[in-house]
Structure formats: structure tokens, C-alpha cells
N, C-alpha and C positions, 0 to 999 in steps of 0.2 A: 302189369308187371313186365320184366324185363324177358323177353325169346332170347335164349341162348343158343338152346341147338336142339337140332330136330333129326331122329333116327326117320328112315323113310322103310316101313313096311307095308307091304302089298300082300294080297290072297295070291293064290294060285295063277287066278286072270287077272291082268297087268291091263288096266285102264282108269280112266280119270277118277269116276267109282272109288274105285276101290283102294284107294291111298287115304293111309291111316296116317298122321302127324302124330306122334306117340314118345314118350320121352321129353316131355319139355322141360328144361331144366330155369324154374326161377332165381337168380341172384340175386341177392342184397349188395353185394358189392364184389368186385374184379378189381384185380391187379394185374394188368399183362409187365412181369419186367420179371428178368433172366433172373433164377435161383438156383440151388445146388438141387433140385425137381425139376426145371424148365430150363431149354435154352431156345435163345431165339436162332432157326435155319431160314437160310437166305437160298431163297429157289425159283426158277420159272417154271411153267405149266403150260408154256406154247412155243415146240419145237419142229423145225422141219429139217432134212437130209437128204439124201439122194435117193432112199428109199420112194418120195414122192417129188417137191420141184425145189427141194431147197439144192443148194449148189458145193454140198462139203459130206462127207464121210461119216457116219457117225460116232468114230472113236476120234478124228479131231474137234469135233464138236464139244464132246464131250469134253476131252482134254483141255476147249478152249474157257468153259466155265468150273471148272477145276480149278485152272489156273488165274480165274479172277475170282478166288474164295468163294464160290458159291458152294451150298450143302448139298442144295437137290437139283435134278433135270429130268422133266419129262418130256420125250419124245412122240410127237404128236403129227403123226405124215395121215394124210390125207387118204382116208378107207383102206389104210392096209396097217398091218402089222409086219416089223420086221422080224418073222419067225420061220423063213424057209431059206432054202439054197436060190441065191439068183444072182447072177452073175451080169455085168454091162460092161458096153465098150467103153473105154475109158473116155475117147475125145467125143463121145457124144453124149456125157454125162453133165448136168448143167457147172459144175465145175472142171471142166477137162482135165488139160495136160495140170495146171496149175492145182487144182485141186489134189491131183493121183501125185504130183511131184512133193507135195507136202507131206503128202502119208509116206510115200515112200524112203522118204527122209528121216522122219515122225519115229518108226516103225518099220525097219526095213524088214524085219526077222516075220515080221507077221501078216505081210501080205504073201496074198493067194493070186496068182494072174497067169494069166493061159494066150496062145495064141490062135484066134480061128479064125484061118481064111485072108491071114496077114491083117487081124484086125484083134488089136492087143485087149485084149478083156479083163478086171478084176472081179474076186468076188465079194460083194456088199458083206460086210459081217453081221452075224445077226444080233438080235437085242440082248438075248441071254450069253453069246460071247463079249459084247462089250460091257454089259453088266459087267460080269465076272471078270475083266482087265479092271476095271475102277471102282468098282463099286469098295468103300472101307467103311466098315463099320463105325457109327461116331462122326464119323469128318465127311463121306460123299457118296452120294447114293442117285443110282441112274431110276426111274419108273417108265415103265411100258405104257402107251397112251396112244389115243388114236385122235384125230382129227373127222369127224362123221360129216361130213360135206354133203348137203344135202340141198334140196332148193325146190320152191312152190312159182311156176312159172316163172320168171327170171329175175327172183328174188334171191342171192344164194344166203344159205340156212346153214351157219358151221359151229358144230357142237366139241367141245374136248371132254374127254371121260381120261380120266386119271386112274391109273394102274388095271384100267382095261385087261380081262384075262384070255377072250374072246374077240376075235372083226366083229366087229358090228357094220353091218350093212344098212346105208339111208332108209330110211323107214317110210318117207313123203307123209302128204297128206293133201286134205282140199282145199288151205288156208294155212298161212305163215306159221298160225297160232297152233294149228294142230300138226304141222311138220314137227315144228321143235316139241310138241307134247308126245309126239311119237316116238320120238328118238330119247326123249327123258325116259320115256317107261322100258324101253327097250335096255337100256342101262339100270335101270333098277331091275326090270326083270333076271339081269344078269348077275349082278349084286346076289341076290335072293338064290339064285341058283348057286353060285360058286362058291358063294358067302364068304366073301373077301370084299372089302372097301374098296368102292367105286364111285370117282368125283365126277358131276357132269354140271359141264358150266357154259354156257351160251358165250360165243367169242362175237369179237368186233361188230356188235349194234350195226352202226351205219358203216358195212362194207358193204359198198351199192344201195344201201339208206334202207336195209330189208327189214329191219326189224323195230317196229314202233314200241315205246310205252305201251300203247293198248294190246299188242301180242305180247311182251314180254309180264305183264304184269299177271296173267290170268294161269300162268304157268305153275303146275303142283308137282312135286317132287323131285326137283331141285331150286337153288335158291343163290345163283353164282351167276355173275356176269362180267364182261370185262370192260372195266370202265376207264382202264386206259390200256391200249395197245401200241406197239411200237412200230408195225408197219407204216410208213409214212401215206397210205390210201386208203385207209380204213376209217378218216373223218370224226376223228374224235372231236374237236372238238364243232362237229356241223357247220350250219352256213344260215344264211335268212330264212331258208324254209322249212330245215328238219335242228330239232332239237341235239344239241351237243349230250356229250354219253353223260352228264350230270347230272344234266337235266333229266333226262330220261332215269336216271338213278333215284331222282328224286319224288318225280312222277310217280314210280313202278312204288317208292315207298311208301308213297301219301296212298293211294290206293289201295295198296296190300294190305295194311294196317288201319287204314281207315274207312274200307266202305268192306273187301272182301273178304274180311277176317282171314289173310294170309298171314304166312312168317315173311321176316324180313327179305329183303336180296342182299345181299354182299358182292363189293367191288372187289378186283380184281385187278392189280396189274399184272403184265406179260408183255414178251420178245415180238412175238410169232416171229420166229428170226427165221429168213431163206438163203440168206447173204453174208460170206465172212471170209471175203477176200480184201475187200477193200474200205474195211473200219476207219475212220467213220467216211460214211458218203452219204446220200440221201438215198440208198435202197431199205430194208427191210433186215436187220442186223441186230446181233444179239447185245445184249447189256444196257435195253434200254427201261424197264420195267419187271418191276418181279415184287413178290410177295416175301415177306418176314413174318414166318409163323412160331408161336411159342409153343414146345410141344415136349414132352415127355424123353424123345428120341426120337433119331433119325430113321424113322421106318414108315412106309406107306400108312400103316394102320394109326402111327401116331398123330403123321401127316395131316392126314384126312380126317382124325378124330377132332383136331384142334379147329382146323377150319371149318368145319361144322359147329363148333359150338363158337365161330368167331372171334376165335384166338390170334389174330393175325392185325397186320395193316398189309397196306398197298402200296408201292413207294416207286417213284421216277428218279431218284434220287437223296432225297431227303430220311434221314434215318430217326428214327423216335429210340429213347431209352425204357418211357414208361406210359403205358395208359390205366388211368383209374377211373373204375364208375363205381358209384356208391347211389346211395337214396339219394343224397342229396344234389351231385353235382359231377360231372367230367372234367378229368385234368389230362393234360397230355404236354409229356417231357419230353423236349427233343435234346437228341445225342448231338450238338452243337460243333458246327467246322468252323476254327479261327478264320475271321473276315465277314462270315455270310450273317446276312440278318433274317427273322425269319419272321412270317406273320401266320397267325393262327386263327383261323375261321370255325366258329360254331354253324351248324347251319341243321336247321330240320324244319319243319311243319307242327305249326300247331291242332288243338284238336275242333272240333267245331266250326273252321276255316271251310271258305269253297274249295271242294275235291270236284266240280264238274268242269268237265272237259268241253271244249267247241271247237268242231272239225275247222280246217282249214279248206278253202274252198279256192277254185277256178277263175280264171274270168268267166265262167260259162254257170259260174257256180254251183259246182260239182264238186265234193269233195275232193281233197288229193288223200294220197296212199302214205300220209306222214303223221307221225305224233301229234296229236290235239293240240290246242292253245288252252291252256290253262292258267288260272290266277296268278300273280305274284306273289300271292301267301306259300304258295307252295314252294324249300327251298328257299327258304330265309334266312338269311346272316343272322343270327339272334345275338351273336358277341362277335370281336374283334379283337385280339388280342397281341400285341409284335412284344417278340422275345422267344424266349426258348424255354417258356413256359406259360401255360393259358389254362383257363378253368372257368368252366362254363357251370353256373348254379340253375339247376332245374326250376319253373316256376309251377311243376305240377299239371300244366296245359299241353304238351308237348308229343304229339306222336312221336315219335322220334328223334335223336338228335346224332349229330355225325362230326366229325373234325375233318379238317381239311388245313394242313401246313404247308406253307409256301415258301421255299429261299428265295432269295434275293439274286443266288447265281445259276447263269443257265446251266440249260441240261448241257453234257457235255455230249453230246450224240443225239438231237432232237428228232423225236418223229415230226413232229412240225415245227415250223421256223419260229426262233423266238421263245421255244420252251422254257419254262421257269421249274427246276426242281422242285419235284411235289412228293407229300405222303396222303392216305389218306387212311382214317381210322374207320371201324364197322359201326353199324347205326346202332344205336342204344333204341333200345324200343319199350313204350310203356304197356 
């Protein structure tokens, strides 16, 4: 049957133990498409500021996806929360005079700047003062988030928790696999205490190539990863030796579902935007990746309810009207742009197929530190379909199945050269 979503409850002690998967909800059939009950909000989940190395202000930040009709933004700086008084020199802030001259502009009435020592200082505003300038009920909503930067000898390990109420401090461990299971329990521990919704989702796989399929898939109590990112060095789509983030998507699903009796993983796209002075160039800039989730309302709680039970897609560009699963079969409508043509990929694994893995090795014949090589069964085009509409009939054999839409026109802002606008749909799992 079909995993929809899964509440993550723990005991008192917060370890691999003790996480209960409880609440599964089976569907006979879903409809993801806007009703007078649901709209679809259009949001990123990976933001940086001047609070940590991005190069811009948080209220022009903000401002900046406001005003390309996004619903949501969470801001996600690296091991800090913006929730104190701190103040920085302006020209030595990664957006200098350029950056402070925009706000100042922006916003003259609401900067704060001081002189010390003939060295002109402003002060960063904090998350609950920029909330409260944007935040509008129905149409645009800021969320508090952290970036948990973490790393098992020079592997870095970067986690995002969504509407964060607490810093969470890196947690380490003695293995890739148990760094990031530390910092997943540590955010459910938090969850549990504050009992408010809190999203945690593994960012950029191969940023530095740290995170394999075999770490990512053994992971309990989250079930989010980003399977497209907009930084241009973060190697989504890999190279000859480490598996591109799809593959690994697909991997981590033939496994989970098929040998580890896990739930699903769900993709992700996002920004992780640092850069937004000079749209577009090839730095690390926002509006290239973001999530459309169907949800109730624009609130944290709705947010995160929907994307737990896999109410959403992933999009590079590419917009969908509707997706349908039923017993029998997945459709998926795209909200079509005059000129573009589009193709529509099924793709999943079958059931009873090879799920065994074989290390990639050395000249010396030593393993390397990369994702297995695994079958071709895994991650299989099962249909094809070009138009702006495709439907894929279940044959009953299928671990799971996923969509994958492709335009015809590039990205207009590529993290990598040559991008083709994509969406992509959450797996259907039996």
C-alpha cells in the first residue's frame, strides 16, 4: 500500500531505538490540484543572509521573493539563529557599501546605524522584526530555520530544520551515517519538547561528494533530501565516479522500500541562495529551485503537515496543474507555457529486481568513499510520455513509481550549464 506520511514520535530518549513510525496513512487515491480547501504555495527552504556568508540583508531578501510571488521563505544561516542584537560594520559585511546602499534606499525609516571608531556600523534586524514587516496572512509568510553545518572528518554534513524554535548545535558522530542521525534526533527531540512542527531535511548530497546512497538511505526520522540545489558546486548532477542526486534518490528508494522496510525519501528542490547582487551570474542565487506544496494555509503547521504526507512537487522551473494516483495508475497535468514542449518520464523500480550494491574500487583495489554501483533495474524509465499530459498504468510489480517533467526551455538562471526546466513529482510507493 501506498506511505503517505509518517508523524515521527520518540520516548523520552531520542535514539535510533526508539522511533516509532506511527500514523500511516493508506490512500486509494490522491488528487494534488488547487480547491476551494487547498492552494498550491510556492516556497524555498534554503536561505542564507548576512546573519552567516550570504551577502544581503534579511528584509531585502525577503522583499526580493515577495516580489517574485513566492508564498514562503525560510531562512536557514548556518548554526545561528537571527534572534539577538548584533550589530556589523557595514563594508565589511559580504555585501558592503552595495548591499547597506540598497537597504538604505529600500528602507530608509528603518535602519538602525551607529558610528564606532569612525567605522559606520548597522544593526542586522532580527527574524521576529522582519517577520512581523512581511509577514501577511494568506499571501506571505517568513519561517525561522537554521542551516546545522556539521561534518565527520572533511566530509561537510549540512542539515535544514524548518521553523526551528531553538539553535541547534552540530551534534558529530564517528561516521557520515551517524552525524546526520544525530542531528535528525536532535530536531525531533526538539519537535517533542516544544511540540511545534519541525522539518529536517538533508541538503546538497555531493557538496564535497559527502554523502552516499548507503549513508543516506539507513536514516530514521526524517525522510527529505535535496535533490536539486541551486548552488552552482554542489554537483547535482555528479561526474564518472559519484552518482548524480537521482540516482542516489533512486537508490536510497529501492532500498528503503525494498530490503529496509523504510518510508519513502522525498525530493526537494531549493535556492541555498548567498548571492543577489548580480542576478543572474553563475554564483549561488535565488529563484532557481523551490517546492509547490498543496496545503490547507499558509502556516508553518500547514506547511509541514502537507509535506510530510507528500503533498507537494519539486520544480526548476517547470509548473504542474495536477497530480493523480489511484490504484490503478499516475497522471500528472502540466500547467503548460505557449511554445515549450514537454516530456514526461515515469521512472521507479521494480519489485524482485537486483537491490545489491558493489563497491567501487581503486586501482590498488580498495574501495572508494562513493555510492555503490548498482543494477540498471534500479530507476527505470517505465513510460515516456511528450505533451502536457502522461499517465503511467501500474503493472502491480512496482516498488515505487515517481514523475519526472522536462521542458524543452532552459533554465533561465542554471546552476549548471545547459539546465532544462524540470519538475519533479513524490514517489508513489506500494
Amino acid at each position: 500500500m501506498r506511505d503517505r506520511f509518517l508523524i515521527f514520535i520518540t520516548g523520552t530518549a531520542i535514539c535510533l531505538s526508539a522511533f516509532a513510525l506511527l500514523n500511516v496513512q493508506n490512500m486509494e487515491a490522491e488528487t494534488l490540484k488547487a480547491s476551494e480547501n487547498l492552494r498550491w504555495y510556492k516556497g524555498n527552504l534554503h536561505t542564507h543572509s548576512h546573519w552567516s556568508d550570504g551577502d544581503d540583508y534579511l528584509e531585502m531578501i525577503a522583499l526580493w521573493y515577495q516580489n517574485q510571488n513566492y508564498d514562503f521563505l525560510c531562512f536557514t544561516d548556518h548554526n545561528v539563529l537571527a534572534n539577538k542584537e548584533r550589530w556589523v560594520a557595514v563594508d565589511k559585511t559580504k555585501g558592503g557599501r552595495i548591499a547597506y546602499d540598497k537597504l538604505k534606499a529600500q528602507f530608509p525609516d528603518w535602519i538602525e546605524e551607529r558610528t564606532t571608531d569612525d567605522v559606520l556600523e548597522v544593526r542586522l534586524r532580527r527574524f521576529d522584526e522582519v517577520a512581523g514587516k512581511f509577514n501577511q496572512p494568506g499571501e506571505f509568510l517568513l519561517i525561522q530555520g537554521e542551516e546545522i553545518s556539521d561534518s565527520f572528518h572533511k566530509h561537510p554534513i549540512h542539515m535544514n530544520a524548518t521553523n526551528v524554535q531553538e539553535l541547534l548545535s552540530p551534534r558529530g558522530g564517528v561516521s557520515v551515517f551517524e552525524t546526520i542521525q544525530n542531528n535528525v534526533d536532535a530536531v525531533v527531540a526538539q519537535r517533542l519538547k516544544t511540540g511545534e512542527p519541525i522539518l529536517i531535511h538533508l541538503n546538497h548530497p555531493n557538496f564535497g561528494y559527502a554523502v552516499t546512497a548507503e549513508d543516506l538511505m539507513k536514516v530514521q526520522g526524517e525522510k527529505f533530501f535535496e535533490v536539486y540545489n541551486g548552488h552552482p558546486g554542489v554537483h547535482n548532477s555528479g561526474d564518472d565516479t559519484h552518482a548524480s542526486t537521482e540516482r542516489l534518490w533512486d537508490i536510497v528508494l529501492s532500498q528503503r522500500l525494498g530490503v529496509l522496510d523504510l518510508p519513502v525519501m522525498y525530493g526537494l528542490a531549493v535556492d541555498d541562495g548567498h548571492n543577489y547582487h548580480t542576478i543572474p551570474s553563475r554564483k549561488s542565487e535565488p529563484g532557481r529551485g523551490w517546492v509547490m506544496v498543496l496545503a490547507k494555509d499558509l502556516s508553518p503547521d500547514a506547511l509541514i503537515e502537507a509535506l510530510e504526507a507528500g503533498q507537494f512537487y519539486a520544480s526548476s522551473g517547470v509548473m504542474l496543474k495536477e497530480i493523480v494516483s489511484t490504484d490503478s495508475s499516475l497522471n500528472v497535468v502540466v500547467d503548460a507555457v505557449p511554445g515549450e514542449e514537454y516530456t514526461i518520464e515515469f521512472i521507479g523500480t521494480k519489485k524482485g529486481g537486483n537491490l545489491t550494491g558493489t563497491p567501487l574500487l581503486d586501482g590498488d583495489g580498495n574501495p572508494l568513499r562513493v555510492t555503490h554501483t548498482y543494477s540498471s533495474e534500479i530507476g527505470t524509465v517505465f513510460k515516456t510520455s511528450n505533451g502536457t499530459q502522461g499517465e503511467y498504468e501500474f503493472a502491480g510489480d512496482e516498488l515505487y513509481v515517481r514523475a519526472r517533467v522536462t521542458s524543452s526551455a532552459k533554465h533561465l538562471n542554471p546552476s549548471e550549464i545547459e539546465d532544462l526546466q524540470q519538475a519533479w513529482t513524490q514517489p508513489i510507493s506500494f
